[in-house]
C-alpha positions, 0 to 999 in steps of 0.5 A, a space after each residue: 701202185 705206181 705205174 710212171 705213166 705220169 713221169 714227165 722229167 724228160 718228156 711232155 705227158 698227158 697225164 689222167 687225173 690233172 691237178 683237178 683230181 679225180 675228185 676235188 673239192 665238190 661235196 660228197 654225201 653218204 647215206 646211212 640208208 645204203 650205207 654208200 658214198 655218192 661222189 662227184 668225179 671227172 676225167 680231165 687230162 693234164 699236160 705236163 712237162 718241166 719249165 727250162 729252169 727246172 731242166 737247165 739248173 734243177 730247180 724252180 724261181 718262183 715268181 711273187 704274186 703269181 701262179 707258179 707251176 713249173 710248167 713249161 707252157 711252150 710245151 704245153 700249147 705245142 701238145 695242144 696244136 698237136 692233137 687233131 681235136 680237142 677231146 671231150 672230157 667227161 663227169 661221173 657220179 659214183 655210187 662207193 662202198 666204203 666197206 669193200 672198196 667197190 663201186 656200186 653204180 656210177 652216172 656218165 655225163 657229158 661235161 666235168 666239174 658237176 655240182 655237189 651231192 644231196 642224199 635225202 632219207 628217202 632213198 634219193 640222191 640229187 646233183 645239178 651239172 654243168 650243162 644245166 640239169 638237176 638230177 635225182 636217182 634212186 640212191 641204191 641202184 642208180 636209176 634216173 628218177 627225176 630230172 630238170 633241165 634249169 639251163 644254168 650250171 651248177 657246182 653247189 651242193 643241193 639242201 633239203 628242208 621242211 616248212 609245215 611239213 612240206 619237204 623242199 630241195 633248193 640249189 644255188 644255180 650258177 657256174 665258176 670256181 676252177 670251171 673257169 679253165 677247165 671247163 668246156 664251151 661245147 658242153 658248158 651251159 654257161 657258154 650257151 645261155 650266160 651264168 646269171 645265177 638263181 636259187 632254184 626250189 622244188 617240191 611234189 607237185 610243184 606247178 611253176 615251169 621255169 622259163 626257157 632261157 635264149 641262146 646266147 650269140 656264140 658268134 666271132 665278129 669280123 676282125 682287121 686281116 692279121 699284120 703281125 709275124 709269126 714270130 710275134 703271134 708265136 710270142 703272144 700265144 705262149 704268153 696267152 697260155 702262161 699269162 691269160 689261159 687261166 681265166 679266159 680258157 685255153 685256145 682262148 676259148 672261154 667256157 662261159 663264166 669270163 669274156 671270150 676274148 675272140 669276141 672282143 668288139 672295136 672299142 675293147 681291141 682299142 683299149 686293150 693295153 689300157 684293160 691289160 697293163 693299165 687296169 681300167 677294168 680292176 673293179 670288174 675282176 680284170 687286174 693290172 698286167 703291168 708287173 708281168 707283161 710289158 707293151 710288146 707282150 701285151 700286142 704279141 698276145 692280142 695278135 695271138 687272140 686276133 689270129 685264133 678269132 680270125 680261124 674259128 670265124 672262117 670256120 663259123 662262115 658257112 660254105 657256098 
């Protein structure tokens, strides 16, 4: 049933689900033992509102090679500023019959955009998440069976297999995907101990402890005092928000699988025309901006950066 809580042809609405979807692409499994489908699936709001084109002339130019979504992004980073805190989104393994529509069991975590769902022959379900464990529960009741803390995200899907007739689960350990924006840095285990990513194998009785990894440096470094206007900050956040957002997170706040730019050092400040216009860091994934964003642009956007860096140090620095 339509309820037109997401209607935004005159407004700038939260909308639940976003375009992730309650579920996406993250594989599901069934089991014929219970006869239930396990689905991994997230709360992530979106905000939504028309671009000026849609609302002035009643239609949508669409820009070649780019990400085209008829967003305004004004509205969108004015919705964000707006809100006291940014609210933590969740992720959800639910247990659904598919005869009777009904949900059988659901299990609650601290982060969205977990990993794929195993269901074995003995009554086990597994899933790896994004803040870093592998988990099995009892495939009719939910119940948490067993669990690892790997400290690696996950998004695959876990798979089971014999050798000599000992039974084995494996799962490709690391983080990405759509995770790269809608993932957050407050739960995301990628933010706190890197994405390098591993193969990762278990049996009964296995004896190997998996190595603690450190905790990465999460700390913003000093920048210059902040020169450019506000206007130009102003300039810089909506192109930050339409033009880099995707890749390094809203509020430039990354969640760990791309460079957070408020911790970019002196030499990369130096050169950040270079890297963003010029494509010195093409072969590393960083592509040329020049067809979109001239000079001024690209500095609005480093001030913006350099402004939010230079809020979230103060608020890092303790107190005396």
């Amino acid at each position: 049933m339509e309820t037109g809580e997401g209607e935004y042809g005159d407004r700038t609405a939260f909308v639940l689900p976003s375009a992730n979807g309650a579920h996406n692409w993250h594989p599901m499994a069934f089991s014929p033992e219970t006869g239930l489908v396990y689905i991994p699936t997230q709360d992530i709001a979106g905000i939504y509102s028309l671009s000026e084109q849609w609302k002035n002339e009643g239609a949508f130019t669409p820009k070649k090679n780019w990400w085209n979504t008829g967003i305004d992004w004004t509205d969108y980073i004015d919705a964000i500023n707006a809100l006291p805190e940014i609210p933590m989104e969740k992720g959800y393994l639910k247990a659904w019959d598919p005869a009777t529509g009904e949900m059988k069991w659901q299990a609650e975590y601290p982060a969205p955009l977990n990993g794929g769902v195993l269901a074995t022959a003995g009554n086990l379900v597994f899933q790896g998440t994004a803040d870093g464990f592998f988990h099995a529960y009892n495939a009719a009741t939910g119940e948490r069976v067993w669990s690892q803390r790997i400290q690696t995200g996950i998004v695959a899907a876990p798979v089971t297999y014999m050798v000599d007739g000992e039974q084995y689960v494996s799962v490709l350990a690391g983080w990405g995907g759509v995770n790269i924006v809608s993932g957050d840095a407050r739960t995301s285990a990628a933010a706190k101990f890197g994405n390098d990513g591993r193969l990762l194998t278990f049996k009964i009785g296995g004896g190997e402890e998996l190595p603690e990894l450190a905790m990465l440096d999460q700390s913003i470094p000093e920048w210059p005092a902040l020169t450019a206007s506000e206007e130009e900050v102003r300039q810089g956040e909506i192109g930050y928000a339409t033009y880099c957002m995707l890749c390094h997170g809203a509020l430039a706040i990354s969640p760990g699988v791309t460079p957070d730019l408020r911790r970019m050092g002196e030499s990369t400040r130096e050169h950040f025309q270079d890297i963003v216009r010029g494509g010195i860091l093409s072969d590393n994934g960083m592509a040329s901006f020049a067809d979109h964003l001239s000079e001024e642009d690209v500095e609005a956007i480093k001030s913006y950066i350099q402004k939010r860096a230079l809020e979230d140090r103060a608020r890092q620095q303790p107190v005396n």
